[in-house]
C-alpha positions in Angstrom: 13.0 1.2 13.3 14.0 4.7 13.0 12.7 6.1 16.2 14.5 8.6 18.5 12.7 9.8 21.9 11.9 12.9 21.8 2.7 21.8 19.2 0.3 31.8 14.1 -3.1 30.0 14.1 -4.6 32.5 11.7 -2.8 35.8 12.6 -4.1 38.7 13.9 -2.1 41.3 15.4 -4.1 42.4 18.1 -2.8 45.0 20.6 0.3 43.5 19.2 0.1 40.4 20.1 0.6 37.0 18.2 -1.2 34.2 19.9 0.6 30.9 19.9 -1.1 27.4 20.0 0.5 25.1 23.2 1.0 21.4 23.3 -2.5 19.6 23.2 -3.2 16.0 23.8 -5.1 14.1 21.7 -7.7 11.6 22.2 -10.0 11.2 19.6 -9.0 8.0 17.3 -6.2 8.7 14.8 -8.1 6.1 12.2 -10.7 9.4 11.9 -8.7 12.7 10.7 -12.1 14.5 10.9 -12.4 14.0 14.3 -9.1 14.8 15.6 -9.3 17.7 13.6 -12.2 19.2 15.5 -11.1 17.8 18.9 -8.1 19.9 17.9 -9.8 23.0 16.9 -12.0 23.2 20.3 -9.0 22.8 22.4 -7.1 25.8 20.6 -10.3 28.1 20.7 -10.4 27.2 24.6 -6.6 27.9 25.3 -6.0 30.6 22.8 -6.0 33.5 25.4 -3.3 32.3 27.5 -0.6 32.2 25.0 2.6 34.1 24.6 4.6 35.8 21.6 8.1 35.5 20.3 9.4 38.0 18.3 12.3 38.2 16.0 11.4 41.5 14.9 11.4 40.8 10.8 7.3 40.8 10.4 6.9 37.8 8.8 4.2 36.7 11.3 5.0 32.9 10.7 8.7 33.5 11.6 8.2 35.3 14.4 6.2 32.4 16.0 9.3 30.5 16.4 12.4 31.3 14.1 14.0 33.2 17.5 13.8 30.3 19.6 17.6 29.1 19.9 16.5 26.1 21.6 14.4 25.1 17.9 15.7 22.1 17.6 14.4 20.4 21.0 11.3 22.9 20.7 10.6 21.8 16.9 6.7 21.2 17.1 6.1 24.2 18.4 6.0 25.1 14.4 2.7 23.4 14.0 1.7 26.3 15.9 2.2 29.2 13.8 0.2 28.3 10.7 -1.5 30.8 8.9 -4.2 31.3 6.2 -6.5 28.7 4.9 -4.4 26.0 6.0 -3.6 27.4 9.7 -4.9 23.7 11.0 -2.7 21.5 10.0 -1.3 19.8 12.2 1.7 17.4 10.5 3.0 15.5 13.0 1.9 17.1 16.3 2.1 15.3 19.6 3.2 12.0 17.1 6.9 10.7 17.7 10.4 11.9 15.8 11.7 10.2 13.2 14.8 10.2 12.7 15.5 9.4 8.9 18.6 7.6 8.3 18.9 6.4 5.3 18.5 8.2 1.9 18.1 5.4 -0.3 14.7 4.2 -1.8 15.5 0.8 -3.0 11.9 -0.9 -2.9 8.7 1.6 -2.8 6.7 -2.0 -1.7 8.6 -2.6 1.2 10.6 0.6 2.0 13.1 -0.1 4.6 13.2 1.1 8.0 15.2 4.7 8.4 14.4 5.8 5.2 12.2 8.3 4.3 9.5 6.3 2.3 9.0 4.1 5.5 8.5 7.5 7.4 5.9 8.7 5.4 3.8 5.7 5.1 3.2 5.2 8.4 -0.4 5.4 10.1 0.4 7.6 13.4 1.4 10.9 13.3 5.5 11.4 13.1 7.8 14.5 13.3 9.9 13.4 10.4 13.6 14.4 10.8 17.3 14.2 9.0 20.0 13.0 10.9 22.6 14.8 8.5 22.6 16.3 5.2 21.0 13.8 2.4 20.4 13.7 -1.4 17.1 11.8 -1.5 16.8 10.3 -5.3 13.1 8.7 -5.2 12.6 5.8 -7.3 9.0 6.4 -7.7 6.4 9.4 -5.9 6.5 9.5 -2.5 3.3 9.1 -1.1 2.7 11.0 2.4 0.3 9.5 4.7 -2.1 12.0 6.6 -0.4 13.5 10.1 3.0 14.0 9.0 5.5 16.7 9.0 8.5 16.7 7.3 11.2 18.8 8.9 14.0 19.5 7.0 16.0 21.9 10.0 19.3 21.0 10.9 20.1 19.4 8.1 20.7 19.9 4.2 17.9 17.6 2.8 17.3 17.6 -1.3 14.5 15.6 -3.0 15.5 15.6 -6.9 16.6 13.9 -10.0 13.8 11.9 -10.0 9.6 11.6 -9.0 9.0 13.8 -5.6 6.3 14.4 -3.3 2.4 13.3 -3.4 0.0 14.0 -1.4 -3.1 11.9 -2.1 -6.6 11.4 0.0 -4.6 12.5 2.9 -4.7 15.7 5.7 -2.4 17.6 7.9 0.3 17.4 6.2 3.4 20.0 7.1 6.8 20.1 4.3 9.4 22.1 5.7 12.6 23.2 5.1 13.2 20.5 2.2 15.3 21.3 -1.4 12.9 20.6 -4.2 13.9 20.2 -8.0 14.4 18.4 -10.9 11.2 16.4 -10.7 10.4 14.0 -12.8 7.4 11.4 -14.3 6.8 8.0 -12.9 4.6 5.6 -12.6 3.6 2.2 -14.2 4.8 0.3 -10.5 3.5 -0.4 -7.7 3.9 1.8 -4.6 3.0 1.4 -1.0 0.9 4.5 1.1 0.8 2.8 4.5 2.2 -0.1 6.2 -1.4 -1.7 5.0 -1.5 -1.3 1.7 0.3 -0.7 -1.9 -1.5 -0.5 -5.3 -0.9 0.2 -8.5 -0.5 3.6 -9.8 -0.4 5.2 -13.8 2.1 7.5 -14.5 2.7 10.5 -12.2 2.8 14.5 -13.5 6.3 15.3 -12.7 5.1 17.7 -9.6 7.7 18.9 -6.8 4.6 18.6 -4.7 1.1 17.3 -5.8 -2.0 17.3 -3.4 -5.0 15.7 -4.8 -8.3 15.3 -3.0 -6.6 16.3 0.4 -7.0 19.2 2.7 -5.1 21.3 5.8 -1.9 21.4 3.9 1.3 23.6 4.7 4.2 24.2 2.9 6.5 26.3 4.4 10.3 27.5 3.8 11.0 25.1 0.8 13.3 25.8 -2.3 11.7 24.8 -5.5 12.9 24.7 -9.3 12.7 23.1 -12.4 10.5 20.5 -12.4 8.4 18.6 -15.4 5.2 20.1 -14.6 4.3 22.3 -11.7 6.4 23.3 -8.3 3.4 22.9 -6.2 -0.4 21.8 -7.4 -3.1 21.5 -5.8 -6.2 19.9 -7.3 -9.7 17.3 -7.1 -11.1 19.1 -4.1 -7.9 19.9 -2.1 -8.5 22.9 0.2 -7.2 24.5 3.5 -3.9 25.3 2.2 -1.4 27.8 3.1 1.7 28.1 1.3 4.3 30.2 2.6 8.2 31.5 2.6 9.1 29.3 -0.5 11.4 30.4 -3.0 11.0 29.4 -6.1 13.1 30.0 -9.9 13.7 28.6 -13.0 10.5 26.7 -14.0 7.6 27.8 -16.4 4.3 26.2 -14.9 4.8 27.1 -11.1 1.6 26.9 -9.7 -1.9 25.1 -10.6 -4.6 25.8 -8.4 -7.3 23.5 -9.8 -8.5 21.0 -11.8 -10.2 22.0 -14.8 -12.6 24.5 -15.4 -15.5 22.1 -15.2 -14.3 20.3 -12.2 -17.1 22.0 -9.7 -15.6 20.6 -6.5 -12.6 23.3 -6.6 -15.8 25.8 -6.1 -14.9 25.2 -2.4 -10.7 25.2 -3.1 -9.1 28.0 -0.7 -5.6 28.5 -0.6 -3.4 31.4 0.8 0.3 31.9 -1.1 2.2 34.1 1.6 5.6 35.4 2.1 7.3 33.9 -0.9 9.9 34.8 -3.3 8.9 34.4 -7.1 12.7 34.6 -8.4 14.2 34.2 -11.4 13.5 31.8 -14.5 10.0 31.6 -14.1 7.5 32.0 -16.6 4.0 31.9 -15.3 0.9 30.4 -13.0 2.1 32.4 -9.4 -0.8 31.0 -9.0 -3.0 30.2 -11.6 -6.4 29.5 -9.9 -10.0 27.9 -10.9 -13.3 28.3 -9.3 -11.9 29.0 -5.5 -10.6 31.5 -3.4 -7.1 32.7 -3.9 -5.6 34.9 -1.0 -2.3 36.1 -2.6 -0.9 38.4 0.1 3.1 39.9 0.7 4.6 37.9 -1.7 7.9 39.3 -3.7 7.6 38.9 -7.4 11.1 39.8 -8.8 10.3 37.8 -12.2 7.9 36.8 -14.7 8.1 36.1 -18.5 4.1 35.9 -19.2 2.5 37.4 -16.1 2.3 36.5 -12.3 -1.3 36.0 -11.4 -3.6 34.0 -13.6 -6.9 32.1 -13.3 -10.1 30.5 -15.4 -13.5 29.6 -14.4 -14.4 32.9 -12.2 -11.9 32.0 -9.1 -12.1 34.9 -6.5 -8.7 36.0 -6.2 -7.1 39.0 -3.4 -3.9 40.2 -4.4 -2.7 42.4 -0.8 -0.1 44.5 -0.2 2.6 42.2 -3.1 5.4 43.9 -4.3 5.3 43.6 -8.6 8.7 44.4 -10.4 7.6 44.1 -13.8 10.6 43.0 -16.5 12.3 45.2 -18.4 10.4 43.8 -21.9 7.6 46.4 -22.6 5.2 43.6 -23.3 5.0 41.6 -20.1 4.3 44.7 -17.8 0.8 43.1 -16.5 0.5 40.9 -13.9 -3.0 39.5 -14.5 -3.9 36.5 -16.9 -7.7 36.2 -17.5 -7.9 33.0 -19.3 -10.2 31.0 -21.9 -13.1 33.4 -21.6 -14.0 36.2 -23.4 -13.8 39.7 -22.0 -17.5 40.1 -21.6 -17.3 37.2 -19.0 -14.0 37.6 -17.7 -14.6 41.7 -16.2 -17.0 40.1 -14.6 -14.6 37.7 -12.4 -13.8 38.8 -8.6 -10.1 39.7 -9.1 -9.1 42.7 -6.6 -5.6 44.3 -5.6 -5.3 46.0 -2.5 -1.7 47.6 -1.4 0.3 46.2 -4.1 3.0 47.6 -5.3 3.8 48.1 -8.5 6.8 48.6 -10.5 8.5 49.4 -13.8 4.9 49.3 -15.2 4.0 46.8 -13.7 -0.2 47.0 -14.0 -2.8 44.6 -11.6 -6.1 44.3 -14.1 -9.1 44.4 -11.6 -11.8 42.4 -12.6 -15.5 42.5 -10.9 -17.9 44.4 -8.6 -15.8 44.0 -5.5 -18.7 43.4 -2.9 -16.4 43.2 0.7 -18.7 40.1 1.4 -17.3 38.4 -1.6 -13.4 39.4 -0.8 -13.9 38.5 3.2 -14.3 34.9 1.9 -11.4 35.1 0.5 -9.3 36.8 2.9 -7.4 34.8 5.2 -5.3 36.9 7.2 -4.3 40.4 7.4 -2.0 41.6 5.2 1.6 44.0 6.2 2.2 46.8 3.9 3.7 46.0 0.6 6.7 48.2 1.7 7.4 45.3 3.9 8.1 42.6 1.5 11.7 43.1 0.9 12.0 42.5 4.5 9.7 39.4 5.5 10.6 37.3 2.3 14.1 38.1 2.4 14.9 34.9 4.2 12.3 32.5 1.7 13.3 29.0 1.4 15.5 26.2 3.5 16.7 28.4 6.2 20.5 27.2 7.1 19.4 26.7 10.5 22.0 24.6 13.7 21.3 23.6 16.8 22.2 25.9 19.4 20.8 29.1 17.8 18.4 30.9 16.2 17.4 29.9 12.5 
């Protein structure tokens, strides 16, 4: 059936220490995510203390949890550990059995077979999902991620592309790692199945890389992104606790949507935290572009933009800490900052603050609003390094080329 034999909370750097989460057993009932979530939660808060720190000296604090490890491969939950940021809880896979993927081919989306990844996602208990060599996954429709599942991509070259990609709908703890993701297309019209339970109907897709509707603790973490229909990653319909991390991502226009709609009120409680990543070439805008939540945009590397970098609608809170801006060379795309549909009489009135940034070739961060700390402490997730740091802790964003044996 597939199966092979075989756990930076949020981060503070605390007499220089990074506390790492061990392995917990669970026992509440997987059928209730809530509830393993919290069992979860208490067992981390009890154990935290006791925890020890592996360094690989770059300063990316999510690395450093577990990128120096040579023995990664037969230590590889220990990533479910070193989360940060709003989505610091999810769990993926945890304590749940490896999967050993197989088979790259998606034949039937009904009744996926066994070894591929389809049938890996859909399952009901929680899997570390796995590659056992380098695979070209071409989806025939979006691939629909059941809740408690991690996708590891280490070890292997894994690329999901040509075709629909990744969805995560009404589901939680989630973890994407490590996976190639472009070239994403529309689907739809056909049935597809999200657990061994039940398939339905479903109307023609977006053409995300990765889609997360209605679903919460979400992390996505060393992925390479590009050119897909619509967005790279979005997040929308009440999805919160996400963290989204290390990615590298070039040559697309819409990158990132953060939100539904303006009038969608839910997003109020939407926080996200986009860390460590590389904005690269070929991209256009939306790195983010936020409604209505809170938006902690901290040490990310923006090397290109041809509208701006940072956008947002609907008065989203958004902290912008210690990022390094190179602006382009065209005179007229020197700001990073997009206050959209809304005047300017409502606009300098949204929470929009930069704190450490640094900013070059012109490049100019527009603060917006009073900047009460209360307001910006809801939105701050972690503690950002200084900006002079970025070159540094992104320099390795995306799929890592990592082998068993040694360090990643």
């Amino acid at each position: 059936m597939g199966f092979d034999d075989k756990t930076f909370p949020l981060v503070f750097f605390i007499s220089s220490l990074l506390l790492v989460v061990p392995h917990l057993v669970l026992s509440a009932p997987l059928h209730d995510p809530d509830v393993v979530v919290e069992e979860v939660h208490r067992s981390i808060n009890a154990s935290r203390r006791n925890l020890a720190y592996l360094s690989c000296g770059s300063g990316n604090p999510i690395d450093d949890c577990w990128r120096c490890d040579p023995n990664w491969e037969s230590n590889r939950q220990r990533l479910a550990d070193c989360a940060i940021g709003f989505g610091k809880n999810a769990l993926g896979g945890k304590n749940g059995r490896i999967y050993v993927v197989t088979d790259s081919g998606d034949d039937d989306p009904v009744s996926p077979r066994p070894g591929t990844l389809r049938h890996a996602v859909i399952q009901d208990e929680p899997l570390w999902i796995v590659f056992k060599r380098d695979m070209a996954i071409r989806l025939k429709n979006e691939l629909v991620v059941n809740s408690f599942k991690t996708i590891d991509g280490r070890g292997a070259s894994v690329h999901i592309g040509d075709g629909p990609c990744i969805t995560i709908h009404y589901a939680t703890n989630i973890i994407i790692h490590g996976i190639h993701i472009h070239d994403c297309k529309q689907s739809g019209n056909a049935m597809i199945r999200d657990s061994p339970e039940h398939y339905g109907w479903w109307t023609v897709s977006d053409g995300d890389g990765v889609s997360i509707y209605d679903s919460k603790h979400i992390w996505v973490d060393h992925c390479s992104l590009s050119n897909c229909h619509d967005g790279l990653i979005d997040a929308n319909h009440g999805s919160t606790a996400i963290t989204l991390s290390n990615n590298y991502m070039t040559h697309h226009d819409k990158v990132m949507l953060l939100g539904s709609s303006d009038s969608y009120t839910r997003d109020k409680d939407m926080q996200v935290t986009v860390a460590f990543n590389h904005f690269g070439e070929g991209l256009v805008q939306r790195m983010p572009r936020c409604r209505l939540g809170y938006f902690h945009v901290v040490n990310n590397d923006y090397t290109h933009w041809e509208m701006y970098a940072i956008g947002g609608s609907a008065s989203p809170t958004i902290y912008s800490q210690g990022n390094r801006f190179l602006a382009p060379d065209d005179r007229f795309k020197k700001e990073v900052t997009k206050h959209e549909d809304a005047s300017e009489s409502e606009w300098k009135n949204w929470n929009w603050r930069s704190e450490g940034d640094m900013l070059l070739n012109g490049a100019f961060f527009r603060q917006t609003g009073a900047g009460a700390s209360s307001t910006y402490a809801r939105a701050s997730s972690l503690s950002g390094r200084p900006s002079s740091m970025v070159a540094s802790m992104t320099f390795t964003a995306g799929v890592l080329n990592c082998r068993k044996g040694s360090r990643c």
